[in-house]
C-alpha positions as CSV (number, residue, x, y, z in Angstrom):
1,X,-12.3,-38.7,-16.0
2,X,-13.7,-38.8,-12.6
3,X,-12.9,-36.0,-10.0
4,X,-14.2,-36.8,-6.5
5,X,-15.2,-34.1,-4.1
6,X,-11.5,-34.2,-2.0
7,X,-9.6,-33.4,-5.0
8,X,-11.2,-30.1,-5.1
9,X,-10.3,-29.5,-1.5
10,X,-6.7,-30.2,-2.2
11,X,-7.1,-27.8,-4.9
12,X,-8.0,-25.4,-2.5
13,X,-5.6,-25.8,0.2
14,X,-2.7,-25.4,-2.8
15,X,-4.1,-21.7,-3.6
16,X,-4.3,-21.1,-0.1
17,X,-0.7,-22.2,0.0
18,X,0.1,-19.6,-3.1
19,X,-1.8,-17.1,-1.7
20,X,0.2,-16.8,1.7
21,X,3.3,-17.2,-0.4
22,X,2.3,-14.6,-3.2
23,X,1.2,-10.9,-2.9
24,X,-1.9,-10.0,-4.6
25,X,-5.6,-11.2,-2.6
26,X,-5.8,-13.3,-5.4
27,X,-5.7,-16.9,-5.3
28,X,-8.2,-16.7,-2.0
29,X,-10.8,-16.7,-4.3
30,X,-9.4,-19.3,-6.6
31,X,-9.4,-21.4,-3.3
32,X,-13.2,-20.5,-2.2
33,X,-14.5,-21.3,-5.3
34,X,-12.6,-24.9,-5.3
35,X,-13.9,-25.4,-2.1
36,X,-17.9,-24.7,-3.0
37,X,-16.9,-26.7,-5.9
38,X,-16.0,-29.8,-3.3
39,X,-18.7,-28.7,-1.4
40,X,-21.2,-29.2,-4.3
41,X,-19.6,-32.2,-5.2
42,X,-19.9,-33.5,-1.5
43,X,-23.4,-33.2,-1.8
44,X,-24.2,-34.5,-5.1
45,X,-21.3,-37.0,-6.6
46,X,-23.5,-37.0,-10.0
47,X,-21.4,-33.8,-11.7
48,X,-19.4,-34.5,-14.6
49,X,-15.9,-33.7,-14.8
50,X,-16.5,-30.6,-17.6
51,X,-19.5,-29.5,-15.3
52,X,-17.1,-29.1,-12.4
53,X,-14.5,-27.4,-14.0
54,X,-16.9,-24.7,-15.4
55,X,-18.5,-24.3,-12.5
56,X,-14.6,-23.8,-11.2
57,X,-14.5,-21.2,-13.7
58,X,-17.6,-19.1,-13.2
59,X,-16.9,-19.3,-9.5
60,X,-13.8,-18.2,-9.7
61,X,-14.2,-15.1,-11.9
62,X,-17.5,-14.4,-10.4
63,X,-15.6,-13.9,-6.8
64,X,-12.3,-11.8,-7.9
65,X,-14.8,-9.6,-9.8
66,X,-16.9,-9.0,-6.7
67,X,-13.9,-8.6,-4.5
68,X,-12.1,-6.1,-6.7
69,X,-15.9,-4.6,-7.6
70,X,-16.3,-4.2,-3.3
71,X,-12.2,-3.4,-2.9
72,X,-13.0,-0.2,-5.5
73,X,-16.0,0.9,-3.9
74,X,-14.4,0.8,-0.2
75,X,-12.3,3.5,1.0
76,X,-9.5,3.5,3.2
77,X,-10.0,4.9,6.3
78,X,-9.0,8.3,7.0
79,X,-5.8,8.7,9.6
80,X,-5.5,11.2,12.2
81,X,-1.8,11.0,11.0
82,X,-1.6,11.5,7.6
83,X,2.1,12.4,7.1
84,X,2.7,10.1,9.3
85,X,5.4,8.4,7.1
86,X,6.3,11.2,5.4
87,X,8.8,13.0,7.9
88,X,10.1,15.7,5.5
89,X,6.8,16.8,4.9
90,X,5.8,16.7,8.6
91,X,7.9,20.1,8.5
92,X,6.5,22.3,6.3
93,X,5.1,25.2,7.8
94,X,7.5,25.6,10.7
95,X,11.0,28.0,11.2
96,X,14.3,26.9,12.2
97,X,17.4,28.3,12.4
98,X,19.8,27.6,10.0
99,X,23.2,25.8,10.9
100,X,25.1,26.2,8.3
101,X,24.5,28.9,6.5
102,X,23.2,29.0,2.8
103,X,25.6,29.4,0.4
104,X,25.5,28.6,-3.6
105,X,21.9,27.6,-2.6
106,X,22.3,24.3,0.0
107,X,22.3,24.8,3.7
108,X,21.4,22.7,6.9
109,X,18.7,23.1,9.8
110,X,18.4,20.9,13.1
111,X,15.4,19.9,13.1
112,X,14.4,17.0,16.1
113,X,18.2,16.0,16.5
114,X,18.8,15.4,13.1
115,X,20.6,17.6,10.3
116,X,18.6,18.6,7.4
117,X,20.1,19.8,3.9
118,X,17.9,22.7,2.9
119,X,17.4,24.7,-0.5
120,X,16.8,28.4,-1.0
121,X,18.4,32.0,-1.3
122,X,22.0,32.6,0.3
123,X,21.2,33.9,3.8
124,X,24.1,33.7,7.0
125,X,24.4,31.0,9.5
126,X,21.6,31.5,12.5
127,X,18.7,33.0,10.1
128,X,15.3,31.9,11.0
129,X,14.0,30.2,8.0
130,X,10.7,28.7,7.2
131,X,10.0,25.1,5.6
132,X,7.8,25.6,2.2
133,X,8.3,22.0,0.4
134,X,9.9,19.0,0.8
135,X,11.6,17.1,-2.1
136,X,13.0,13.9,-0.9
137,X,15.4,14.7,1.6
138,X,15.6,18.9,0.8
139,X,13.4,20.6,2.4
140,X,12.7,24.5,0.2
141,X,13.2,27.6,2.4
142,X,12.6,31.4,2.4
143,X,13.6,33.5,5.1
144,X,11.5,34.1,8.0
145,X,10.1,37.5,7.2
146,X,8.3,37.1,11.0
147,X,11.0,36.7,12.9
């Protein structure tokens, strides 16, 4: 079996192909390494078949090791907005007033325009209370001994 050096390249351009399709930052280096192995082959058309393919191979495993060796060993960087996506817990640590008071234990704040279910003990409509935790969509109360 004779593989010539454009074969590889096709090879290539398919895992590119997969790789925009599929999740993952895999198949990129399924793709480099069938392109060094065209490259090499460009270069010096005397490689048998089996030699190309385990050269294929070594590449292959040698780059996704590196990447996820280097992916492991970089950290993200840090945000100056760390709760950023996590609205509920953007309020702990403040004090609203309550709009509906609480009663059996579930009661609503305003908070930014939008209404709130909260969780804590039974306290009247208008309290100040204060935001200690954020489960899902609750957000845990106490009264607002400060207030």
């Amino acid at each position: 079996m004779e593989l010539v050096f454009w074969f590889w390249w096709m090879l290539a351009i398919g895992f590119l192909v997969i790789e925009i399709l599929v999740t993952g930052f895999f198949f990129l280096w399924l793709a480099l390494s069938a392109f060094v192995v065209g490259v090499i082959l460009w270069l010096s058309t005397a490689i048998a078949a089996e030699v190309q393919f385990l050269l294929f191979s070594i590449l292959a495993v040698v780059s996704v090791l590196s990447w996820r060796h280097y992916a492991r060993k970089r950290k993200p960087p840090l945000s100056d907005h760390p709760l950023l996506n996590q609205r509920a817990a953007q309020y702990i640590g403040r004090t609203f007033n309550l709009v509906a008071a609480i009663e059996n234990g579930h009661g609503k704040i305003m908070v930014d325009g939008t209404l709130w279910t909260v969780h804590g003990k039974d306290s009247p409509a208008g309290s100040r209370v204060k935001v200690i935790a954020a489960q899902g969509t609750v957000l845990e109360v106490i009264a607002d001994i400060e207030a």
